[in-house]
N, C-alpha and C positions, 0 to 999 in steps of 0.2 A: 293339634292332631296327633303327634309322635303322642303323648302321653295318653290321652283316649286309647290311642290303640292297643299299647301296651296292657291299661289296663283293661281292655276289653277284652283283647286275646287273654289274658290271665282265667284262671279257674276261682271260684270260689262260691258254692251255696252254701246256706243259712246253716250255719252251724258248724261249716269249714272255711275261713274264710282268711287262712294263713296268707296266703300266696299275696292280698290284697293289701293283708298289713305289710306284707313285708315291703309291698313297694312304696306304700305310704310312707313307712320309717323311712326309707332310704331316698323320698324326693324331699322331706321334710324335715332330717335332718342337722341341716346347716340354716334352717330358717326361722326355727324354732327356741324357746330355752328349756321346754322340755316334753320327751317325750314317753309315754306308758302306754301299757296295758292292763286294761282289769280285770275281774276274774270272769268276768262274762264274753272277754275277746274283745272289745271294743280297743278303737287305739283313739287316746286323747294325748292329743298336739297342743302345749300350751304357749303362748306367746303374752309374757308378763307385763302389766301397765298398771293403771287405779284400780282403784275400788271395786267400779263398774263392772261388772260381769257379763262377757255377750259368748254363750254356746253358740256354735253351723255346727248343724248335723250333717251327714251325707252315709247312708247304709252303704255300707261296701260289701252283702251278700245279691246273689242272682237266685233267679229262679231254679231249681234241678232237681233233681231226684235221689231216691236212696233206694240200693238193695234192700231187698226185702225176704225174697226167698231162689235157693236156685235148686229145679228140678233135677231127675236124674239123669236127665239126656244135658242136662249142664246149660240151661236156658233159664235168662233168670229175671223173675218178677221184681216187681219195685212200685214204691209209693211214689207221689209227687210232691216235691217242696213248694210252696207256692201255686200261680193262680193258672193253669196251664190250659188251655181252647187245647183238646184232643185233637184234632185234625190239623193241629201247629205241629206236634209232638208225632204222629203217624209218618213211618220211615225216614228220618230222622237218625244221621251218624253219632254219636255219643264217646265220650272219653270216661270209663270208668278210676277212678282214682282210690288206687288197690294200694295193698301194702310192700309191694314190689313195681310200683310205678303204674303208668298209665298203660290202661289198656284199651284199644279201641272196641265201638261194636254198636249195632245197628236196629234201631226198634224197627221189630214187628209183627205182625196181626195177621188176620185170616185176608188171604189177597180175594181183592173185588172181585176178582174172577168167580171164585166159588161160593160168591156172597147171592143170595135171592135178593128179589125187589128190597123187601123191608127189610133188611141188612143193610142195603145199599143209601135207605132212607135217614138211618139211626147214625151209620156211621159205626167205628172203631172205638170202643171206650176204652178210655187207659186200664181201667183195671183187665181189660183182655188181652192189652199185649205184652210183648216180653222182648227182651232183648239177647242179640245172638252173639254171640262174641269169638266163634267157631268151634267151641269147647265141642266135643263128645259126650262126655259123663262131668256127673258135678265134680270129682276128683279133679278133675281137667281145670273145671273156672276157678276150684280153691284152690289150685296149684299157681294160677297164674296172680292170686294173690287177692282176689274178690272172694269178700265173706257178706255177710246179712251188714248194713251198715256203711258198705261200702258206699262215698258218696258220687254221682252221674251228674255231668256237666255235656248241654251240646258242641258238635267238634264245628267249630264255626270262625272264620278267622275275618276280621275287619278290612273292608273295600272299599274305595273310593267311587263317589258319585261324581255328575255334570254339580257347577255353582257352588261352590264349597261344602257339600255334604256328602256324609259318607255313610255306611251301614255295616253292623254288627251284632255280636248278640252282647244281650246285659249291657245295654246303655244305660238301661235302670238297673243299677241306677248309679252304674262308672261313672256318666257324664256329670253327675252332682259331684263323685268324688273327685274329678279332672279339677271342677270346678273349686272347689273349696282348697284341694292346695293350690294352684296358681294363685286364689286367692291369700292363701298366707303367705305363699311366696314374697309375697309383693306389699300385703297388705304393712300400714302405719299408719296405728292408733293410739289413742293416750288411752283406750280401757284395756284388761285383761282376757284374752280370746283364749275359748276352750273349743281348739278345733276337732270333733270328736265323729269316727269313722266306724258307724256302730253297728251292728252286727245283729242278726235275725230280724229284721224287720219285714223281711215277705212272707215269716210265717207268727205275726203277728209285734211286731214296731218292739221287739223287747227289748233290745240294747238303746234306744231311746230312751226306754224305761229306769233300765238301772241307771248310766248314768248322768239321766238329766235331776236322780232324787241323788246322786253324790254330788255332783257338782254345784249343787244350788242359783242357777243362774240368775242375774236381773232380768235379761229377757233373751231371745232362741231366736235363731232361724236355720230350718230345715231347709236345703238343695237336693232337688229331684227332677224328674222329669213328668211329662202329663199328654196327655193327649188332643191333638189339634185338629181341627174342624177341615183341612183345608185339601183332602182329598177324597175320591171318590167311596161312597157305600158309607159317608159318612156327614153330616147334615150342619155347615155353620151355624145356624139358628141354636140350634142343640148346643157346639162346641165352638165359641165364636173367636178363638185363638189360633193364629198360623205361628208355622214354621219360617225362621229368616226375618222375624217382626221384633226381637229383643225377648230379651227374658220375661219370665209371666209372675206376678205377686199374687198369692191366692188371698181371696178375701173369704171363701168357703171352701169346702170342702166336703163331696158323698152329703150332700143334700142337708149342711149342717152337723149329721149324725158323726164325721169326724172332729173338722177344725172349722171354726167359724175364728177367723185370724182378731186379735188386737188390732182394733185403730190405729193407735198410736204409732205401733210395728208398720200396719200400712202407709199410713201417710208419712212414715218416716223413711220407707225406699221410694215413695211415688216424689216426695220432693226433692231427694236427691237427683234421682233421674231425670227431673225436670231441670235443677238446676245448672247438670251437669250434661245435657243434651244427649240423654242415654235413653235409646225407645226400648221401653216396656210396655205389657200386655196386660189385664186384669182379667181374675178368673173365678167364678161362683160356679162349681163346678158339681155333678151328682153322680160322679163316678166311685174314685175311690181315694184313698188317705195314705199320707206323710206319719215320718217323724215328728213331725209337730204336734200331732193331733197327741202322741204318749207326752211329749214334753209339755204341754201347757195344762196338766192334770196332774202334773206335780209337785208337790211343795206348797199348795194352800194356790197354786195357780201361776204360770211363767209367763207376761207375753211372748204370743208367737206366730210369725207366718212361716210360710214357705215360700221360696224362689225356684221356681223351676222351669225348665228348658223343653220345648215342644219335640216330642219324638214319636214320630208314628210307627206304628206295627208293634208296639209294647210288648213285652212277654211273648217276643218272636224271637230267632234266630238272626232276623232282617231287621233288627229297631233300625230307625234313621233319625239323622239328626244335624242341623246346619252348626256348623264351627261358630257363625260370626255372630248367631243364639250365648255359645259359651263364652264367647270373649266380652261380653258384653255385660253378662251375666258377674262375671270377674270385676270388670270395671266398676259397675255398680255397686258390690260387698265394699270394695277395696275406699270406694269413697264413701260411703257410708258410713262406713267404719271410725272414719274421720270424728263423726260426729254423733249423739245417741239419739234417740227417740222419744219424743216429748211427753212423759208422763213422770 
């Protein structure tokens, strides 16, 4: 939980994602033999053995935003990184992170008040609002160190729930990254692990991309999170995975059109966990896609699944997500690991 939080409270979207590494280097290390970064940001943690080559992915960007433009009354426009529901994003605290530090400030939009019926029906689209940061004139928000590029993180800090769960922003996809170092932490294997923390995947899985074609792996597994069936306005039939049930091994993924996992990958964490009396969840899922889905498209083709951990309210401010999911999820790599996957 200490480490979820830390990294949850941290800042980091798709394409600034310093603050992420850095705490990555420094919980990994004394556990590692060695650690980089490439030229695309990613940080690859390697822990030396055979031959055998086993990549975990876990993206260490979140969803945010970026200046875009700031008017002359010093209010300023912005695009979105990632997959953002409008009516998540509607007034909404923000931390802009400028070239003289963080600055707070607040979206928003035309108030309901002066909204007519079919205003009220549409809702607030992102490209209408804007965010206020107290400025006066634009000289004011450049002064304070916000220019076009600037990147916007929500100001959201991690709280504890009843039954060991907790909620914050950017579980997705922190809690894969929680996951993968404790897993190295701990992890003892006779192959060679490329634990790699990779960078722009929620505006399209790139740091997957580059280096799953440097590293050349035998076979991947991506750590993330997914979405579970197991509260209201949302249908188990549809999503047949809870929260508090063990980690989930995807066997599909976005209706095939991402990842349709390796066998071998699957039945090689489903017998672990069996053997090892660790509950896991299986997931043919038609939402949306991992790291995995970049990694097993490269190199003539890597096997690969994904293990991920149930968090509801995604791409909120509020993800949630039960600890005793992550610890579990831990134990399972760590034995695993032990041994490979029969192909």
């Amino acid at each position: 939980m200490e480490l979820l939080t830390k990294l949850s409270n941290a800042h980091g979207v798709s394409g600034s994602e310093d603050s992420i590494a850095a705490i990555v280097k420094r919980e990994l290390r004394r556990y590692v033999d060695e650690i980089s970064e490439d030229r695309m940001g990613n940080i690859i943690a390697v822990k030396k053995g055979g031959k055998f080559r086993v990549m975990l992915a876990a993206h260490a960007d979140e969803i945010g935003l970026m200046v875009k433009s700031i008017d002359e009354k010093g209010f300023i426009r912005f695009v979105a990184l990632g997959g953002w529901f409008a009516p998540t994003l509607y007034n909404q605290r923000v931390i802009l992170h400028g070239t003289k530090g963080r600055v707070t400030g607040v979206l928003g939009g035309k108030p309901p008040h002066k909204m007519d019926e079919e205003e009220r029906k549409k809702g607030v689209k992102i490209e209408d609002m804007f965010i206020d940061v107290g400025a006066r004139s634009r000289e004011e928000a450049v002064e304070l160190g916000i220019s076009v590029g600037t990147p916007i993180t929500i100001d959201r800090q991690v709280a504890t729930l009843a039954n060991g769960r907790i909620t914050g922003k950017a579980f997705d996809n922190r809690v894969g990254v929680a996951l993968l170092i404790k897993t190295m932490q701990q992890v003892k294997s006779p192959h060679t692990l490329y634990a790699v923390f990779t960078v722009q995947e929620e505006v399209g899985l790139k740091g997957a991309k580059t280096s799953a074609y440097t590293i050349n792996p035998d076979c991947a597994i991506a750590t993330d999170v997914t979405i579970p069936g197991d509260h209201p306005g949302i249908d188990q039939k549809d999503v047949p995975v809870e929260m508090g049930k063990g980690p989930i091994i995807t066997i599909a993924d976005a209706s095939g059109r991402g990842l349709i996992a390796s066998r071998p990958m699957v039945r090689w964490l489903a017998d672990t966990a069996e053997s090892c009396s660790i509950p896991v969840q299986f997931e043919v899922g038609s939402g949306g896609t991992t790291d995995a889905t970049a990694i097993h498209l490269e190199r003539g083709g890597i096997p690969s699944t994904t293990l991920s951990i149930a968090s509801r309210y995604i791409h909120s401010p509020v993800e949630v997500v039960d600890i005793s999911d992550i610890e579990n999820g831990v134990r399972l790599l760590v034995e695993a690991l032990r041994t490979k996957p029969g192909f």
